[in-house]
DSSP file (Angstrom, degrees, kcal/mol; ACC not computed):
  #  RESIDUE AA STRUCTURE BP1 BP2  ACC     N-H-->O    O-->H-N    N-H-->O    O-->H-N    TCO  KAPPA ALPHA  PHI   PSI    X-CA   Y-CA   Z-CA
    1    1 A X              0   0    0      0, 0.0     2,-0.1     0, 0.0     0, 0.0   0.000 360.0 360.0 360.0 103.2  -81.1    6.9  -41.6
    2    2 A X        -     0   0    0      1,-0.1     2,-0.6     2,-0.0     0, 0.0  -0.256 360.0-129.2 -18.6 115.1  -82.7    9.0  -39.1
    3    3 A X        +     0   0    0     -2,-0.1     3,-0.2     1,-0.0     2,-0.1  -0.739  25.9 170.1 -19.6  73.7  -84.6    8.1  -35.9
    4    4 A X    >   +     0   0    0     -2,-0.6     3,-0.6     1,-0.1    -1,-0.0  -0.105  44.1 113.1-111.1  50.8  -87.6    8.9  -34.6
    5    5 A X  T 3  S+     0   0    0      1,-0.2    -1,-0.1    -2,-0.1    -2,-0.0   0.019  78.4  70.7 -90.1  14.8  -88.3    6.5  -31.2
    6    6 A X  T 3  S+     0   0    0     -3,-0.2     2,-0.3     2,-0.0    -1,-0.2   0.496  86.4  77.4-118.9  -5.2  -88.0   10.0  -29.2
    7    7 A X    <   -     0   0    0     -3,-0.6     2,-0.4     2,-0.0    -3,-0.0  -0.696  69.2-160.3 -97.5 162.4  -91.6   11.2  -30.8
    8    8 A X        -     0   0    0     -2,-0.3     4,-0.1     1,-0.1    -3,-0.0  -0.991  21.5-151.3-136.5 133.7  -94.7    9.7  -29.1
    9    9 A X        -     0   0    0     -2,-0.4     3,-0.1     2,-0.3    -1,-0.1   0.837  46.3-119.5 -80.5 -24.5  -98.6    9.4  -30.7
   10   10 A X  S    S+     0   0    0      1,-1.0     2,-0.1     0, 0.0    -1,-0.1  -0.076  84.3 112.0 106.9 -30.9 -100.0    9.5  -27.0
   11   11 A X  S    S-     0   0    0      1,-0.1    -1,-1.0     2,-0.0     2,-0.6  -0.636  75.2-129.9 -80.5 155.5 -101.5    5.9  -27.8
   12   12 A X        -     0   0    0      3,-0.3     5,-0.1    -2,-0.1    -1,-0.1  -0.921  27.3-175.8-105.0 105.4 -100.0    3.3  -25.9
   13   13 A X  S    S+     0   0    0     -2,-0.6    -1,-0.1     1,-0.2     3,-0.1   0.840  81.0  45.4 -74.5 -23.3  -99.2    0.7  -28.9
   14   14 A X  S    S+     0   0    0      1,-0.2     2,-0.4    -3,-0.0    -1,-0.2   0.859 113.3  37.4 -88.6 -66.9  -97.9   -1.9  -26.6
   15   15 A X  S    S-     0   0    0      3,-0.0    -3,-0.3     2,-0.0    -1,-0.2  -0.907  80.2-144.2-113.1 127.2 -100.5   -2.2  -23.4
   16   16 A X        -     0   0    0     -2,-0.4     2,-0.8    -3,-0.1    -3,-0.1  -0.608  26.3 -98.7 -93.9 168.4 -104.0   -1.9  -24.6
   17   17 A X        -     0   0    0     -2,-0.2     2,-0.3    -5,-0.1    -1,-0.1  -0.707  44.5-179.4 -93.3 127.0 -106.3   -0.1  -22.3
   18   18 A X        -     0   0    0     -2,-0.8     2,-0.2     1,-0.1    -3,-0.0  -0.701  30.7-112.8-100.4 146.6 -108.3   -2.6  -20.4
   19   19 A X        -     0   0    0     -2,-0.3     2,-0.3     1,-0.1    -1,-0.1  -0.366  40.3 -96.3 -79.0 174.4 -110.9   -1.2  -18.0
   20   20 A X    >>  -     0   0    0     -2,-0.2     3,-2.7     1,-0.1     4,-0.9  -0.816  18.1-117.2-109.2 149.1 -110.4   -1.8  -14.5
   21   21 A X  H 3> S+     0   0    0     -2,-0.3     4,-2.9     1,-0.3    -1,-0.1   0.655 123.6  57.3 -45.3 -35.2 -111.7   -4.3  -12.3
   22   22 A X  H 3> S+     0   0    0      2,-0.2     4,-1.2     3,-0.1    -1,-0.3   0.963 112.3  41.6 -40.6 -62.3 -113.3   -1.4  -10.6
   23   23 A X  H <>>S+     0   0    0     -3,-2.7     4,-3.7     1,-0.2     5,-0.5   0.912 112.6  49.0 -48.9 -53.9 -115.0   -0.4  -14.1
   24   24 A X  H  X5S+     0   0    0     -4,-0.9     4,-2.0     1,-0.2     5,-0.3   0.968 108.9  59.4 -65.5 -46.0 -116.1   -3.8  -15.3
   25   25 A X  H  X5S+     0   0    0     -4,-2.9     4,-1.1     1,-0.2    -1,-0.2   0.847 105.7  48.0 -62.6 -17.7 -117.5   -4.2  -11.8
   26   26 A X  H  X5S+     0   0    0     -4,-1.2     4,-5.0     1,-0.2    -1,-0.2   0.903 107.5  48.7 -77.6 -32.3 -119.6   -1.3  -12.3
   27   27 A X  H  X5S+     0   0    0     -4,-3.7     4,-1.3     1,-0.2    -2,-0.2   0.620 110.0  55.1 -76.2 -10.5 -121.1   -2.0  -15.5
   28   28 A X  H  X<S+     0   0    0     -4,-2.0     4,-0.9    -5,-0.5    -1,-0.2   0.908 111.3  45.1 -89.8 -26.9 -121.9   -5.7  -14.3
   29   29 A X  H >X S+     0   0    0     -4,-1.1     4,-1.7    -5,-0.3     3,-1.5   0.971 112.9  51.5 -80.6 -44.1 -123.8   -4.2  -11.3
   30   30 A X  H >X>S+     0   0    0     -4,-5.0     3,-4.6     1,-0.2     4,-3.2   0.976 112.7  45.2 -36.3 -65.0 -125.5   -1.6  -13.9
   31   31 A X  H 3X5S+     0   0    0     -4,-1.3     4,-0.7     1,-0.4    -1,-0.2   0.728 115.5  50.9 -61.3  -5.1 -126.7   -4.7  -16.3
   32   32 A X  H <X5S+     0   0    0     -3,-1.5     4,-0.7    -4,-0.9    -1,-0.4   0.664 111.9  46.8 -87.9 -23.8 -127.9   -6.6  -13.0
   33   33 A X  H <X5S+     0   0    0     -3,-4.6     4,-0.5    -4,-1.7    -2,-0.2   0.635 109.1  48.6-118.7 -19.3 -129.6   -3.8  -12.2
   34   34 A X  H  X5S+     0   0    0     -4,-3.2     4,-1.4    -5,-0.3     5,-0.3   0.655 111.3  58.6 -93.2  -9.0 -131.5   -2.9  -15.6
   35   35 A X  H  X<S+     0   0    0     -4,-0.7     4,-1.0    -5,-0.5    -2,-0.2   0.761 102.1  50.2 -97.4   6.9 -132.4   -6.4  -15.6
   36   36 A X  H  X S+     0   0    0     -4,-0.7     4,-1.3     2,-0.2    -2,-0.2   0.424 110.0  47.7 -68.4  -7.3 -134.0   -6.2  -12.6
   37   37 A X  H  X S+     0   0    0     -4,-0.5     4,-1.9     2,-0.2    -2,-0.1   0.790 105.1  56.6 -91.8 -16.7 -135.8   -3.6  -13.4
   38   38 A X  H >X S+     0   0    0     -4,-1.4     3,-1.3     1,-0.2     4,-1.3   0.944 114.2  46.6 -63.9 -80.3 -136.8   -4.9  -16.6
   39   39 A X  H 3X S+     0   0    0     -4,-1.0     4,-1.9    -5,-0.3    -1,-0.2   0.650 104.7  54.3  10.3 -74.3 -138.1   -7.8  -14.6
   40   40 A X  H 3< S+     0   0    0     -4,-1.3     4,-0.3     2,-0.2    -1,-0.3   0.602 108.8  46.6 -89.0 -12.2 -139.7   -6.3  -12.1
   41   41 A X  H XX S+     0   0    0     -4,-1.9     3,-2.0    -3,-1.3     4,-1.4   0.948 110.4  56.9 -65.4 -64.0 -142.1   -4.0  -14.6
   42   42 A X  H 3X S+     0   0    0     -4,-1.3     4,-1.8     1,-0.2     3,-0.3   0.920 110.5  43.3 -34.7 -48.7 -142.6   -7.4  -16.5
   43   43 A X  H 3X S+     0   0    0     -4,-1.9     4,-1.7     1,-0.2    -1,-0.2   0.770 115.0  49.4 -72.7 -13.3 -144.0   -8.9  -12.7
   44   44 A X  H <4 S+     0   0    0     -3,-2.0    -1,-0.2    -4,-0.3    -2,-0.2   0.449 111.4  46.8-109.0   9.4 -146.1   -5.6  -11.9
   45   45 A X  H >< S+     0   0    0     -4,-1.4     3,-8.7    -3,-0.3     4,-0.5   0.722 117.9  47.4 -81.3 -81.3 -147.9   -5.6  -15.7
   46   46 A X  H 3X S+     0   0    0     -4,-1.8     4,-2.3     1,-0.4    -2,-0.2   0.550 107.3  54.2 -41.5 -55.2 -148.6   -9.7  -15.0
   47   47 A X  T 3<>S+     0   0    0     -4,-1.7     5,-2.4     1,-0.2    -1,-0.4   0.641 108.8  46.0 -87.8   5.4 -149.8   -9.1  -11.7
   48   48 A X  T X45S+     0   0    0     -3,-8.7     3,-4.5     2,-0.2    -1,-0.2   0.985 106.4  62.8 -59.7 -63.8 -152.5   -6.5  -13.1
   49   49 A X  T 345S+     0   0    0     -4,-0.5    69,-0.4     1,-0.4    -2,-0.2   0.806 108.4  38.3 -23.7 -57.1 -153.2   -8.9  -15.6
   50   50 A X  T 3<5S-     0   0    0     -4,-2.3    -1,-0.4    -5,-0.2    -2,-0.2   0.419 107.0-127.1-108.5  43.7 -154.2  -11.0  -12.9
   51   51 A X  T < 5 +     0   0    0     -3,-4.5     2,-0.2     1,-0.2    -3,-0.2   0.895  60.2 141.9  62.8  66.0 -155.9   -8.2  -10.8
   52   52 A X      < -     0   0    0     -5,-2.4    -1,-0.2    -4,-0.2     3,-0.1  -0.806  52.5-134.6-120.5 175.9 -153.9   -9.1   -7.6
   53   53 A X  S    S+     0   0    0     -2,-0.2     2,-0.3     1,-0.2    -5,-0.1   0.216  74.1  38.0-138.5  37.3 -152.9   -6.6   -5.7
   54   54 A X  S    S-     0   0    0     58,-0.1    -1,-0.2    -7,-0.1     2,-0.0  -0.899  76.6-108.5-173.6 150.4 -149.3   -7.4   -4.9
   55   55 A X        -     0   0    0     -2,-0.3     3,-0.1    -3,-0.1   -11,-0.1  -0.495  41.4-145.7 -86.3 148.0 -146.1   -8.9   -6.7
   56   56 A X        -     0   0    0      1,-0.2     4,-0.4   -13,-0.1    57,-0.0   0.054  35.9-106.0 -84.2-161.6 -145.1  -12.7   -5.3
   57   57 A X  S >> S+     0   0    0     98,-0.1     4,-3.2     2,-0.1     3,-0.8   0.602 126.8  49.6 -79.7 -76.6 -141.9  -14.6   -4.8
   58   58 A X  H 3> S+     0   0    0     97,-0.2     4,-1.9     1,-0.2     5,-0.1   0.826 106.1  52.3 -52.8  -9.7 -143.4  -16.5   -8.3
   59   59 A X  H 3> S+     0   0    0      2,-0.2     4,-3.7     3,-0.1     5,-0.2   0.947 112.6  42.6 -76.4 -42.8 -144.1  -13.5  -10.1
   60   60 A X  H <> S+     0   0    0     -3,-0.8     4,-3.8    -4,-0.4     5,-0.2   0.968 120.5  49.7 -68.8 -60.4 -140.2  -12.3   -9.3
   61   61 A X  H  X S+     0   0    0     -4,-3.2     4,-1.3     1,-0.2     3,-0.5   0.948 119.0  35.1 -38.4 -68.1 -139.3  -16.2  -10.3
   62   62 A X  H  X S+     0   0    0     -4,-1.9     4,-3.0    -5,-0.3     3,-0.2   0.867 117.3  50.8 -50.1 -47.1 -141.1  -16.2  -13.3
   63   63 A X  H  X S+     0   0    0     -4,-3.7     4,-0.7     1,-0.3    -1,-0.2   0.815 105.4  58.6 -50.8 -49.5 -140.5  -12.8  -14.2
   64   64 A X  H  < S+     0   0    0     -4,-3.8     3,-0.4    -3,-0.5     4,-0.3   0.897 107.9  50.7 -39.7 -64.2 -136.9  -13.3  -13.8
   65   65 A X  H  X S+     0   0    0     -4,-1.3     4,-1.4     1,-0.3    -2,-0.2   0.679 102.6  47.6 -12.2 -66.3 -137.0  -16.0  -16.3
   66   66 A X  H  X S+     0   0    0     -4,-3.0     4,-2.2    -5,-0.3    -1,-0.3   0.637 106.0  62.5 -97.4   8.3 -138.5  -15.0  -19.1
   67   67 A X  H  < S+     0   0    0     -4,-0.7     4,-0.3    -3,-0.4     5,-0.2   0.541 101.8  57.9 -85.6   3.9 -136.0  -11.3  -19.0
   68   68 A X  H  > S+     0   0    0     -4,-0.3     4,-0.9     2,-0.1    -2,-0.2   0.945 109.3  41.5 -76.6 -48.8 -133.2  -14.0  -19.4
   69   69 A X  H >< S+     0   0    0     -4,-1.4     3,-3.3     2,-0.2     4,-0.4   0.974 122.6  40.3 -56.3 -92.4 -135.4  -14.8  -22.7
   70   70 A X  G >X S+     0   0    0     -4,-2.2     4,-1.2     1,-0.3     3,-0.6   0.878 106.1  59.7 -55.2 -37.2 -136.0  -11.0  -23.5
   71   71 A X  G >4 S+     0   0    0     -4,-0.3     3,-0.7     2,-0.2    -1,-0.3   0.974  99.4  60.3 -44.5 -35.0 -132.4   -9.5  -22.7
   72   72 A X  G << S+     0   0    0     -3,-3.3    -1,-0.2    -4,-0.9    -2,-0.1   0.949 120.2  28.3 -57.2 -35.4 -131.1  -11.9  -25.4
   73   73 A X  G <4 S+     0   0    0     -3,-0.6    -1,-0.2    -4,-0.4    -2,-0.2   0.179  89.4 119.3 -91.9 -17.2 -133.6   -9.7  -27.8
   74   74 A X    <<  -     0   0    0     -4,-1.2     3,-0.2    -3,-0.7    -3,-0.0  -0.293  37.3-173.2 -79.9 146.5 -133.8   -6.2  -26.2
   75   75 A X  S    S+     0   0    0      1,-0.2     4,-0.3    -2,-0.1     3,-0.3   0.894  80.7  48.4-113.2 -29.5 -132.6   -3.5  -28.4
   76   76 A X  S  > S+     0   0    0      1,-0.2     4,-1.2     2,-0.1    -1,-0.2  -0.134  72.5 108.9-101.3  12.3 -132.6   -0.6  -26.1
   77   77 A X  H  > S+     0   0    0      2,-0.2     4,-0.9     3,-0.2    -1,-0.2   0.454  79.8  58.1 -90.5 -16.4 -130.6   -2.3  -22.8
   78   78 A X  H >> S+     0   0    0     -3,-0.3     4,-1.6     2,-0.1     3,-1.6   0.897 110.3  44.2 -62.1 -69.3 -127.3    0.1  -23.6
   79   79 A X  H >> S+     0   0    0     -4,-0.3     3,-2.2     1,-0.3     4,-1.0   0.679 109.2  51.9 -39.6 -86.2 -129.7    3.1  -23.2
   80   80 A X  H 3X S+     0   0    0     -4,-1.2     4,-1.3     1,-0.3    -1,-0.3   0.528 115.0  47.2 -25.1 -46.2 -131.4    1.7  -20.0
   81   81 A X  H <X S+     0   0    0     -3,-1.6     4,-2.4    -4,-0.9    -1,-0.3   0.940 114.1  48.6 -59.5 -44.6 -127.5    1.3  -18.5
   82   82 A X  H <X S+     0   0    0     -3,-2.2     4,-0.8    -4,-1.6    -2,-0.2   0.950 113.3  40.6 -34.9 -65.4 -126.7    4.3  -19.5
   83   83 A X  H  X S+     0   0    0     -4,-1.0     4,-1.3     2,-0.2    -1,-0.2   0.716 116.1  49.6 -58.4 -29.3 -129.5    6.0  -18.2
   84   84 A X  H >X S+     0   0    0     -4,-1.3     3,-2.6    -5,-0.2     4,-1.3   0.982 107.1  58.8 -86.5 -68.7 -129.5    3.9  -14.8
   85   85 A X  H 3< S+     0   0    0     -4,-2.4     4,-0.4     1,-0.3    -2,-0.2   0.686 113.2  38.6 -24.3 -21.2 -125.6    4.8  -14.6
   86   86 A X  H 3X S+     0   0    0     -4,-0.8     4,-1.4    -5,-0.3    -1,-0.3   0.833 114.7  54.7 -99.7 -36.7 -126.7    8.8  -14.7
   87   87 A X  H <X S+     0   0    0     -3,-2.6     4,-1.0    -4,-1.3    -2,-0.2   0.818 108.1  45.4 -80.0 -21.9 -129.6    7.9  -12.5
   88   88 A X  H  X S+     0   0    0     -4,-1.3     4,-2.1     2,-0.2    -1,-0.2   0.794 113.1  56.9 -81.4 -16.5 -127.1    5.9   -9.3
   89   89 A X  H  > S+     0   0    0     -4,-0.4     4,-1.5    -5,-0.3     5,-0.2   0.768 102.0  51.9 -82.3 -28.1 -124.9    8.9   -9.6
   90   90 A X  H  X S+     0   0    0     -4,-1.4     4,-0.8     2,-0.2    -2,-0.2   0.902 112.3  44.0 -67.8 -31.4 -127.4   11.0   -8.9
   91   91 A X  H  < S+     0   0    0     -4,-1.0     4,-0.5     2,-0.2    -2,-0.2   0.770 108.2  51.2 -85.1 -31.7 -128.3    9.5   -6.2
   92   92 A X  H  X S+     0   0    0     -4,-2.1     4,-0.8     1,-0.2    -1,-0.2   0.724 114.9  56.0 -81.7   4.8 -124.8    8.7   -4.5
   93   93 A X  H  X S+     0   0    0     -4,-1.5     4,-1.1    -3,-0.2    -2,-0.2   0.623 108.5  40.3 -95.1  -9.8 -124.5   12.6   -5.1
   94   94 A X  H  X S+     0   0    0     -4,-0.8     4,-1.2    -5,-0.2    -1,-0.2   0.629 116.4  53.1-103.4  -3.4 -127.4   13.6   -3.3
   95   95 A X  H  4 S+     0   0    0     -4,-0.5    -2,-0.2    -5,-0.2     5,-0.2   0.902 105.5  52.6 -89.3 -20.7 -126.6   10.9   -0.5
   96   96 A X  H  < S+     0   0    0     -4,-0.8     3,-0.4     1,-0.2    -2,-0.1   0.850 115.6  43.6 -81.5 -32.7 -123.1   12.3    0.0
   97   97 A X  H  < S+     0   0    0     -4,-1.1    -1,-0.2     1,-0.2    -2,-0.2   0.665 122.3  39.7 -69.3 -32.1 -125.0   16.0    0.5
   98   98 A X     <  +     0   0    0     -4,-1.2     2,-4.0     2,-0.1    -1,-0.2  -0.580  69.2 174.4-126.2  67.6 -127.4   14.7    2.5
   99   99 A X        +     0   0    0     -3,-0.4     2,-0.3     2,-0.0    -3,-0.1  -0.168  39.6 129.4 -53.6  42.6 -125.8   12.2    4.7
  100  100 A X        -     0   0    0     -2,-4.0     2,-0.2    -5,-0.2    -2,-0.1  -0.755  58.3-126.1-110.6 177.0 -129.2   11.6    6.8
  101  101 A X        -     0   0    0     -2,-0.3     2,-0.6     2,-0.0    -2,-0.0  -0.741  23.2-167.6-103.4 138.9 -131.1    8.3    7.8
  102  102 A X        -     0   0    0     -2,-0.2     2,-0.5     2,-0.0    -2,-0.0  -0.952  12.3-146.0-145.3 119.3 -134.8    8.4    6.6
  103  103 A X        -     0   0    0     -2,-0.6     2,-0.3     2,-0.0    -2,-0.0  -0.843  13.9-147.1 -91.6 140.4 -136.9    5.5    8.3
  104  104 A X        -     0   0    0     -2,-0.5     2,-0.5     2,-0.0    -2,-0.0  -0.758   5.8-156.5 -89.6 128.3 -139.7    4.2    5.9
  105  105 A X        -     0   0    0     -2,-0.3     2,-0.1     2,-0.0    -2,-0.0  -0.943   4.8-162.1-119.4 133.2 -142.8    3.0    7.2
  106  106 A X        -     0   0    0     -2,-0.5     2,-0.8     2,-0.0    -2,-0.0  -0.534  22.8-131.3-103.3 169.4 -145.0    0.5    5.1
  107  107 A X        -     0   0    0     -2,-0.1     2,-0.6     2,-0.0    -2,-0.0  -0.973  32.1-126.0-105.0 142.6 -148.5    0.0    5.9
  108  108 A X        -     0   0    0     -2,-0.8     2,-0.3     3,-0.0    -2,-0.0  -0.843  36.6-173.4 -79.8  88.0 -148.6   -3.9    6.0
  109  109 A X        -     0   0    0     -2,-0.6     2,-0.7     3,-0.0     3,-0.1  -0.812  32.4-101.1 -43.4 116.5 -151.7   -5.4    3.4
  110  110 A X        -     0   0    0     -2,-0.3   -57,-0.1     1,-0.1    -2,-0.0  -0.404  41.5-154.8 -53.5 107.3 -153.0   -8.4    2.8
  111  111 A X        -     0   0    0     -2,-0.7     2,-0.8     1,-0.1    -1,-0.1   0.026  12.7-109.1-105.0-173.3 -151.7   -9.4    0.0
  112  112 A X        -     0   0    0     -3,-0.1   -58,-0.1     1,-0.0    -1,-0.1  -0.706  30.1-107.9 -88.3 130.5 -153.2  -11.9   -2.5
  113  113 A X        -     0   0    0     -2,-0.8     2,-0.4     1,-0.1   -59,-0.1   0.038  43.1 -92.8   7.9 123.5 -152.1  -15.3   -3.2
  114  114 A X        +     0   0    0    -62,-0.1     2,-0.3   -59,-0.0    -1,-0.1  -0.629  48.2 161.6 -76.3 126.8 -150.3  -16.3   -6.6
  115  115 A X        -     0   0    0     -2,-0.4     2,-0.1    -3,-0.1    -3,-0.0  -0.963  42.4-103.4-154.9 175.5 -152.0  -17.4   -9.4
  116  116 A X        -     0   0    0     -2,-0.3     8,-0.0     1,-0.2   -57,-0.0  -0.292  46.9 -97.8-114.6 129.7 -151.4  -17.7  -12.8
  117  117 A X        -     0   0    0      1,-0.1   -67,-0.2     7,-0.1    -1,-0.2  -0.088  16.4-163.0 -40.5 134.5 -153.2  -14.9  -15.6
  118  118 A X        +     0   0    0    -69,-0.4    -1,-0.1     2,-0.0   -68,-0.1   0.478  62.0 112.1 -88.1 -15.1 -156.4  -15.8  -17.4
  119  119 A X        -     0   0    0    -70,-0.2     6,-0.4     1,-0.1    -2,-0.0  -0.239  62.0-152.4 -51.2 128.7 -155.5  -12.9  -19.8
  120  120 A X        +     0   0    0      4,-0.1     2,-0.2    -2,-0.1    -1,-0.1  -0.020  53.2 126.3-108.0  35.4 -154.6  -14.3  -23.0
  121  121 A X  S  > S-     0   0    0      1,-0.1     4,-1.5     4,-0.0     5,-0.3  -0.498  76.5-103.3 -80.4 158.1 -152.3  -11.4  -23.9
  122  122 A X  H  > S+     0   0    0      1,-0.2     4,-2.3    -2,-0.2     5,-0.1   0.926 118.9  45.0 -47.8 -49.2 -148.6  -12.7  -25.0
  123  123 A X  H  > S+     0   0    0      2,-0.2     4,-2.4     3,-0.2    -1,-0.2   0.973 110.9  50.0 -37.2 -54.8 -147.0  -11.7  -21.7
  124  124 A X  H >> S+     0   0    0      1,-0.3     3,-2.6     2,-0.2     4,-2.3   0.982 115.3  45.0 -64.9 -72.5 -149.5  -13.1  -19.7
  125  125 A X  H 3X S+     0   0    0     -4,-1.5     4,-1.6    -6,-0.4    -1,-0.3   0.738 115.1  51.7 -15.3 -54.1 -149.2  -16.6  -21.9
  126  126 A X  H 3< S+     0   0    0     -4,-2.3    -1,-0.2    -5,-0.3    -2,-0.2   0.603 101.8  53.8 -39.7 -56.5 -145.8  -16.2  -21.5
  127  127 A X  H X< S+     0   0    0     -3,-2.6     3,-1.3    -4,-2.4     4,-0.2   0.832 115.4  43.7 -45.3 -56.3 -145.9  -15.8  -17.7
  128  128 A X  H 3< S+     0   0    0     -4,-2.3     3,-0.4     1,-0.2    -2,-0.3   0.893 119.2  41.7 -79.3 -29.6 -147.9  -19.3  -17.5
  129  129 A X  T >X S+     0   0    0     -4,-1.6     3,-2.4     1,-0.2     4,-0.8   0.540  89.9 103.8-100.6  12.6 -145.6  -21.3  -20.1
  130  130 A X  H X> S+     0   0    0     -3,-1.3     4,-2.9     1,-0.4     3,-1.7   0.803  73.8  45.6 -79.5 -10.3 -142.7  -19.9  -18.8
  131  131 A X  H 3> S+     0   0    0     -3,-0.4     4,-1.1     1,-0.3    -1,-0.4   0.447 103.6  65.4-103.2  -5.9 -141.2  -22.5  -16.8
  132  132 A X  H <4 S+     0   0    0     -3,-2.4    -1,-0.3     2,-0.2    -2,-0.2   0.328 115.6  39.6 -79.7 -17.9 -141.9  -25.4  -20.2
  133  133 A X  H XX S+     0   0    0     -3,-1.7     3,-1.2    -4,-0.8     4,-0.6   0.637 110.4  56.1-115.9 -30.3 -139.1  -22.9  -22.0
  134  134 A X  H >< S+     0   0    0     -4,-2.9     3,-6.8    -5,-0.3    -2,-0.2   0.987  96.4  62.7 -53.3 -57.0 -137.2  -22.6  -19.0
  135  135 A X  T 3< S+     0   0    0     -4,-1.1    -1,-0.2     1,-0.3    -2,-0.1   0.481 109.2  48.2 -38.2 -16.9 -136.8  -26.5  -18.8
  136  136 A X  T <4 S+     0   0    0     -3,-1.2    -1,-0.3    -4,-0.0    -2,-0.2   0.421  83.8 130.3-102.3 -27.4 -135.1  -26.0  -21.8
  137  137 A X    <<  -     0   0    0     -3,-6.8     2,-0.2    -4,-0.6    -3,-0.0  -0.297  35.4-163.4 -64.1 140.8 -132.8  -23.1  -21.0
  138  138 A X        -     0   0    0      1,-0.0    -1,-0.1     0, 0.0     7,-0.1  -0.832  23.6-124.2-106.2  83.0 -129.1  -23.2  -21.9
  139  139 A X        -     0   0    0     -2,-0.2     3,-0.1     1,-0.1     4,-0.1   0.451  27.1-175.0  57.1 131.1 -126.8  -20.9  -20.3
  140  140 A X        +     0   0    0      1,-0.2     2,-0.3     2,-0.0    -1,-0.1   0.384  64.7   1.4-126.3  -6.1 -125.0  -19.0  -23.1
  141  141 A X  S >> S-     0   0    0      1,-0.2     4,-2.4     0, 0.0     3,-0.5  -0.938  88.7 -84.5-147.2 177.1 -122.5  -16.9  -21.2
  142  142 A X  T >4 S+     0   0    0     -2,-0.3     3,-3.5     1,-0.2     4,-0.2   0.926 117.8  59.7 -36.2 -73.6 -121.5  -16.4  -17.2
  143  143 A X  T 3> S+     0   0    0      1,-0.4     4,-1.3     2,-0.3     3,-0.3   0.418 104.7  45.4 -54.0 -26.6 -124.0  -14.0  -16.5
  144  144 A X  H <> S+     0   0    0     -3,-0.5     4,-2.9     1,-0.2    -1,-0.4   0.636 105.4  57.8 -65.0 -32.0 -126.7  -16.0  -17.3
  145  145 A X  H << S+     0   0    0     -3,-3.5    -2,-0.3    -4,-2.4    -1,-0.2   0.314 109.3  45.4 -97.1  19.4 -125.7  -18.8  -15.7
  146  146 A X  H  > S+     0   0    0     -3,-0.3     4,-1.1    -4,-0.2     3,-0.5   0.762 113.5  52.4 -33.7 -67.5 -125.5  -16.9  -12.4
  147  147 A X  H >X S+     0   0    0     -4,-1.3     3,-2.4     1,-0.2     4,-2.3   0.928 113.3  41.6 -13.5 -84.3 -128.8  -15.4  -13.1
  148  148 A X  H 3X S+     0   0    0     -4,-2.9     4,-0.8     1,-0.3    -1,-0.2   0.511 114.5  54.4 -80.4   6.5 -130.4  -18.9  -13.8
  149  149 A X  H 3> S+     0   0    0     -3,-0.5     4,-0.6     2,-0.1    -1,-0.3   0.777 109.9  44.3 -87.5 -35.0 -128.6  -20.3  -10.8
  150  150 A X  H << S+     0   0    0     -3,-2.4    -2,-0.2    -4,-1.1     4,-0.2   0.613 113.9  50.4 -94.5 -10.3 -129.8  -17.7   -8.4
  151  151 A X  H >< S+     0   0    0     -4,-2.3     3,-2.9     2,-0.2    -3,-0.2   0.913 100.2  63.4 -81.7 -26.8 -133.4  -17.9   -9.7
  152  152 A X  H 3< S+     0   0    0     -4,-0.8    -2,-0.2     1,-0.3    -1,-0.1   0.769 104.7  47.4 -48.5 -33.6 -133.3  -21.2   -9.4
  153  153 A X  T 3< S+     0   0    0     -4,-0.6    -1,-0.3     2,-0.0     2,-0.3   0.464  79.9 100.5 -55.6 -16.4 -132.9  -20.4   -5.8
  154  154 A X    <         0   0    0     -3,-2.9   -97,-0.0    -4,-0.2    -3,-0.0  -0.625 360.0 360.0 -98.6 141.1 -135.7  -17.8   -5.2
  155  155 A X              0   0    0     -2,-0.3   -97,-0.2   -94,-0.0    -1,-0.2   0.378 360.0 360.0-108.6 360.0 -138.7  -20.0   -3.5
């Protein structure tokens, strides 16, 4: 009977390929980072909605909140990693070319007070109930119960 243990397929049948700690840690900072942005578009619609003229610590809470609610649901949050993954490499490639310091200066506003939308669109509803669906939240993996650990923190 003939042999063949000296040919190889190039797959490794044995050790499957896991990503590396490196990898996984990038893709967790991507999905932290498209759900903050998801987030933080949800808190600068609400706070048109209530014709204030700057986002709160409670808009960011709330806001926070109810993308834990819409991530579960989002159909398009691959693309958006993707797309943020093309958009931080552009950017560490143009910082590595341009290795300069750029001070920002804000002009300092008064900014408004939180309060809660009169708008009776679904967001806005959404915004005010959020924290009656929150009371209710259950964790369903890690990453959410970080999430809801560290919003629970934001004052």
């Amino acid at each position: 009977m003939a042999e063949y243990n000296f040919m190889k397929s190039g797959a490794n049948l044995v050790k499957p390929n896991r990503p590396s700690k490196i990898d996984i840690e990038e893709e967790l900072k991507l999905i932290v980072v498209v759900f903050m942005d998801n987030a933080l578009q949800t808190a600068g619609k609400y706070v048109k909605h209530c014709k204030r003229n700057s986002i709160t610590s409670e808009d960011l809470r709330r806001s926070f909140m109810l993308e834990i609610f819409f991530r579960r649901i989002r159909k398009d949050n691959n693309v958006k990693r993707d797309k943020m993954r093309e958009i931080v490499k552009d950017i560490t490639d143009e910082e590595r070319e341009n290795e300069e310091v750029v001070d920002v200066e804000l002009e300092e506003e008064d900014e408004d007070a939180f309060c809660e939308s009169s708008c009776d669109c679904p967001l806005c509803v959404s915004m005010n109930n959020i924290y009656e669906k929150w009371e209710k939240f259950k964790p369903e993996n890690v990453l959410e119960r970080i999430l809801s650990k560290h919003i629970s923190n934001i004052k």
